[in-house]
FINU-341174 format. One record per residue (C-alpha): z, y negated, x; residue in one letter. Coordinates in steps of 0.05 Angstrom, whole numbers, plus 5000, padded with zeros to 4 digits. Example, Ala and Ser with C-alpha at 12.3 -4.5 7.8 and 13.67 -1.06 7.14 Angstrom:
2
515650905246A;514350215273S;
This chain:
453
345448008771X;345847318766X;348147138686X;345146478656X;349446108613X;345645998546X;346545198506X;352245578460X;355645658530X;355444898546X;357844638478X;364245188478X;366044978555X;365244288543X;368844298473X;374744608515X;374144078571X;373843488522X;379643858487X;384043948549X;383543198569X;384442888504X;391442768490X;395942278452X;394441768508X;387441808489X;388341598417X;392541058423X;390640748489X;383440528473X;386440298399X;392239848436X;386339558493X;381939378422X;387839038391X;388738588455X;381738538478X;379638228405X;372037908413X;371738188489X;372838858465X;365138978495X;367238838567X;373639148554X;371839718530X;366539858593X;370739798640X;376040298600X;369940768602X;368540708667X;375441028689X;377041368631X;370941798626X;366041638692X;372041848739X;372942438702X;366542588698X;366442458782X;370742938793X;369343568760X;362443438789X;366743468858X;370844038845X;363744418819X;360344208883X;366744238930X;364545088939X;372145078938X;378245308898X;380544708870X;384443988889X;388444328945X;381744638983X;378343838978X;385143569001X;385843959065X;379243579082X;383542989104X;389043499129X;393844109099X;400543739103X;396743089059X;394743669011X;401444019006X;403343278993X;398342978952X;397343638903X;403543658883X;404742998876X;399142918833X;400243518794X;407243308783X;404342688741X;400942978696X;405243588698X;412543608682X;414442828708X;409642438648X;404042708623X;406543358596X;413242958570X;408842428547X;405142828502X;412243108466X;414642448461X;408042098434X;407242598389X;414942498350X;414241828353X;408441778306X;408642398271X;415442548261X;419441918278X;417741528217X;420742008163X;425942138196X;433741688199X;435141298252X;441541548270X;438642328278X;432642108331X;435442268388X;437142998355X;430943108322X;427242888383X;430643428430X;429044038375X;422543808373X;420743798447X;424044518455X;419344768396X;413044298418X;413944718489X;415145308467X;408845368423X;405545058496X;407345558525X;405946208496X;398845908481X;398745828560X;401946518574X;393846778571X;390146218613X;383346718606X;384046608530X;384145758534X;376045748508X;378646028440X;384445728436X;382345008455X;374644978453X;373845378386X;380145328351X;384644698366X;378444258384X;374544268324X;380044138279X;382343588315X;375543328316X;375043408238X;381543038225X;380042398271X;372942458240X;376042278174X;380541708195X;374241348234X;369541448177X;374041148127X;375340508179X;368140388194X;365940468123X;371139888104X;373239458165X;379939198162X;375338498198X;370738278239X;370638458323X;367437748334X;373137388301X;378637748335X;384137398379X;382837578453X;389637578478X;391637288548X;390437888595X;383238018570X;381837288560X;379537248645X;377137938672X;376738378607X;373138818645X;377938968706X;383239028653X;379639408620X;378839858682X;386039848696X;388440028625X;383840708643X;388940938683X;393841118630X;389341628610X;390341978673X;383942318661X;381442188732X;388042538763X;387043088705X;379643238725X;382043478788X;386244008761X;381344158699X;375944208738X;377244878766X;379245098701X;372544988681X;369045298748X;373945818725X;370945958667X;363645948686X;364746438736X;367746898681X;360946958649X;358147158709X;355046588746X;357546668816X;351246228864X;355645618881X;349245258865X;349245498790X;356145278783X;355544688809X;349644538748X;352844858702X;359644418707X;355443868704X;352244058641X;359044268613X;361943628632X;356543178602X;358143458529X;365443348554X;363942568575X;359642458520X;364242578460X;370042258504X;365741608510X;363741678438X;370841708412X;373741188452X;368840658444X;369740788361X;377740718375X;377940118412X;372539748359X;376640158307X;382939658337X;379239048353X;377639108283X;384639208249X;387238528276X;384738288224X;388838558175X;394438768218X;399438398272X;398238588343X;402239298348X;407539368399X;402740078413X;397440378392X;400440928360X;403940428307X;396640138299X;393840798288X;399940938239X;399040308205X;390340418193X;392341138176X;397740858119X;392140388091X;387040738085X;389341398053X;396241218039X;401741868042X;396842308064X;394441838116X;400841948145X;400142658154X;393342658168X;395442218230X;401942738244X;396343328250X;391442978287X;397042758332X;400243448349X;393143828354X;390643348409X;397943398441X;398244108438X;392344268455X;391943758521X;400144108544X;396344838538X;391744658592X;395644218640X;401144768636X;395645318653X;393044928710X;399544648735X;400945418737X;394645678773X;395045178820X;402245358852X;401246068851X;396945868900X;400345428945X;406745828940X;403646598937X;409147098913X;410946668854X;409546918782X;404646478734X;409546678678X;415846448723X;412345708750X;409145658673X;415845738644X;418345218689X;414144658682X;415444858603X;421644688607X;422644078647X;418243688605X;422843968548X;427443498580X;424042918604X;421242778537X;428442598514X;427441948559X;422841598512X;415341368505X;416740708531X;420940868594X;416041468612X;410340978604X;413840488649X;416140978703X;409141258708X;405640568733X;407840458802X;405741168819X;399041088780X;396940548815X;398140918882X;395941498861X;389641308827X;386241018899X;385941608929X;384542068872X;378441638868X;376341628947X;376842328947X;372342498892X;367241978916X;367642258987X;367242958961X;360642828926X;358042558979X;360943009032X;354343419044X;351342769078X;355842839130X;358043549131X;364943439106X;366843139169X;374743139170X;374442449203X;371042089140X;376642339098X;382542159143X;380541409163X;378241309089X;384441549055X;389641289109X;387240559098X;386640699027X;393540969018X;396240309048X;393739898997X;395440378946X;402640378967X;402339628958X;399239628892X;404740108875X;410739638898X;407939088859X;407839548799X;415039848802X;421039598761X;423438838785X;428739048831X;423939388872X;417838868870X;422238268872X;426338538935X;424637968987X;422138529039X;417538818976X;414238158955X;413337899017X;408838409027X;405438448962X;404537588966X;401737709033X;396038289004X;395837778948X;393537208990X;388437689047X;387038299007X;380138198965X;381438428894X;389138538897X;390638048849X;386538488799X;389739038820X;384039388861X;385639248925X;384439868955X;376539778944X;375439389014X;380039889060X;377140479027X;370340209043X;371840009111X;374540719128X;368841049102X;363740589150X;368740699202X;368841469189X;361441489181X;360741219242X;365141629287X;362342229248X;355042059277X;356741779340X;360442479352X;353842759328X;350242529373X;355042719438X;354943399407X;362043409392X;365243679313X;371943599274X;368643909222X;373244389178X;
């Protein structure tokens, strides 16, 4: 029999959703955009949302929709060597590469970093990444247990402790948003930046691995009609989206509004510090360090779990203890490199991978209307992987871009390619592939003739 999920059901799922997307990058990248964005913090800030949370939101609708078992299933739409490819790839980023090291790192830097000497860091930061990962992991050792651990445990009191910090900021402003300095890169297009600086989140990537995790779970209280899922991940989602949207627009006001008080931070964890010192002294300190770690730990449980479901998958015979003691480890590791350089290496590869992440979900929602015709996929994400290879050049380290083979090609998408200069170039190919697609899908239609998969 068919099992209804009652409004308890939605608020737990989506307490765990919101729980396994929101990391340290969550915090202190809205807080860093408010800082910069000053009095456009309103433009800003929507276009944050609109990747930060509306992508997100895109694509566990996809994945709920998709009748599939996740990003690899959607991907072999275009073809199964681009999924092999473009899975692992993608769960790479926010797997052991940079999110999952990311999250160690962010989470020294401002909790434990500032009480302890310079000259043991690099010591300190190592034993703390082994026993950051370790905790990680054994939470993820039980992926059927990640509603209590995340949506009933480690998600409420992280909610409680940022709860605190905003209520204190918003109660007594360190200034005014209106008088705020808007500083050069939000002074033109605050909203495209704003758009951009969404990336960093790499919530969009992330709902593409989360979002079967969710499915998951819905299906384990006994909805099976792929119809019912699909509603119900919607409705889990929008609690999800909701508090996401909620929290970041009071983080980025919460650092439009400390430039008044405060110099422009070099991040927005030392803004976050530096609010969290003010306001309740000492204890703001710690009560930064816990809110820190919970939203870490909790976001490294669930992209360890689905990192791990996912490659028992594509590589059947392999343990989910073996591949989720892996990706522990490695991140272990990485985390060693530093915030900064894991923040920098991660660019050029967001900005190619972040096209096609997004032309997939959209063509995924909208695959029904033309019966998930392979050829929409393929000519849409071929053209749009060429500009997001370009966008990607432009963003690695100089002695890639500035290569004279390299930037003649990214001056020449510069000077023909609407919106590359903005760093959305991709917009025009992927919409000419998907006319293109659309096209040969009905024409073929009509002659009676299917590439449908």
């Amino acid at each position: 029999m068919q099992q209804k999920l009652a409004m308890k059901d939605y608020l737990y799922l989506g307490s765990m959703l919101f729980g396994l997307f929101f990391g340290a990058g969550n915090l202190i990248f809205p807080v860093n955009m408010g800082q910069q964005a000053g009095a456009n913090i309103f433009l800003a800030n929507l276009g944050f949302l609109t990747t930060a949370i509306g992508l997100p939101f895109l694509g566990i609708i996809a994945v709920g929709i998709s009748k599939t078992n996740g990003l690899f299933d959607i991907a072999t739409r275009v073809n199964r060597t681009y999924a092999y490819i473009f899975t692992i790839l993608l769960y790479l980023v926010i797997g052991p590469f940079f999110a999952l090291p990311r999250l160690a790192t962010t989470s020294f830097e401002i909790s434990i970093m500032p009480f302890v000497a310079s000259h043991n860091q690099t010591l300190y930061l190592a034993i703390f990444s082994i026993v950051f990962f370790l905790c990680a992991w054994f939470l993820a050792l039980k992926p059927g247990k990640l509603l209590d651990y995340v949506g009933k445990y480690l998600n409420p009191i992280f909610l409680i402790l940022l709860a605190i910090l905003l209520v204190m900021a918003f109660i007594h402003p360190l200034g005014q948003v209106s008088h705020g300095v808007v500083q050069s890169m939000y002074t033109g297009q605050p909203f495209f930046t704003g758009f951009l600086q969404g990336y960093n989140t790499l919530d969009a990537l992330a709902s593409l691995a989360f979002g079967i995790i969710i499915v998951t779970s819905i299906r384990n209280r006994g909805v099976t009609q792929p119809g019912a899922i699909a509603i119900d991940t919607f409705k889990s989602g929008a609690v999800s989206i909701a508090l996401m949207g909620i929290i970041y627009t009071l983080l980025s006001y919460l650092g439009a509004m400390s430039i008044g008080h405060f110099k422009l931070s070099a991040n927005g964890g030392i803004a976050l510090a530096q609010v969290a010192q003010y306001y309740l002294g000492p204890i703001g300190s710690i009560l930064l360090a816990l809110i820190i770690i919970v939203a870490c730990l909790k976001t490294a449980v669930g992209l360890i779990s689905a990192f791990s479901q996912t490659f028992i998958e594509l590589f059947p015979g392999k343990s989910y203890v073996m591949i989720a003691t892996v990706v522990s480890i490695l991140p272990a590791i990485f985390a060693n490199v530093g915030l900064t350089n894991i923040i920098a290496y991660s660019v050029p590869v967001l900005m190619f991978l972040y096209p096609l992440a997004i032309t997939l979900i959209i063509l995924t929602i909208f695959s029904p209307l033309f019966h998930n015709d392979s050829r929409v996929y393929q000519v849409t994400t071929y053209l749009t992987l060429i500009a997001g290879l370009v966008a990607g050049l432009k963003a690695s380290p100089t002695f890639i871009s500035q290569a004279k083979p390299i930037l003649a090609i990214t001056n020449f998408a510069d000077h023909y390619l609407p919106f590359e200069v903005i760093g959305m170039g991709w917009i025009v190919p992927g919409i000419i592939g998907a006319i293109i697609g659309l096209i040969w899908h009905f024409s073929a239609k009509k002659t009676g003739f299917s590439m449908n998969q």
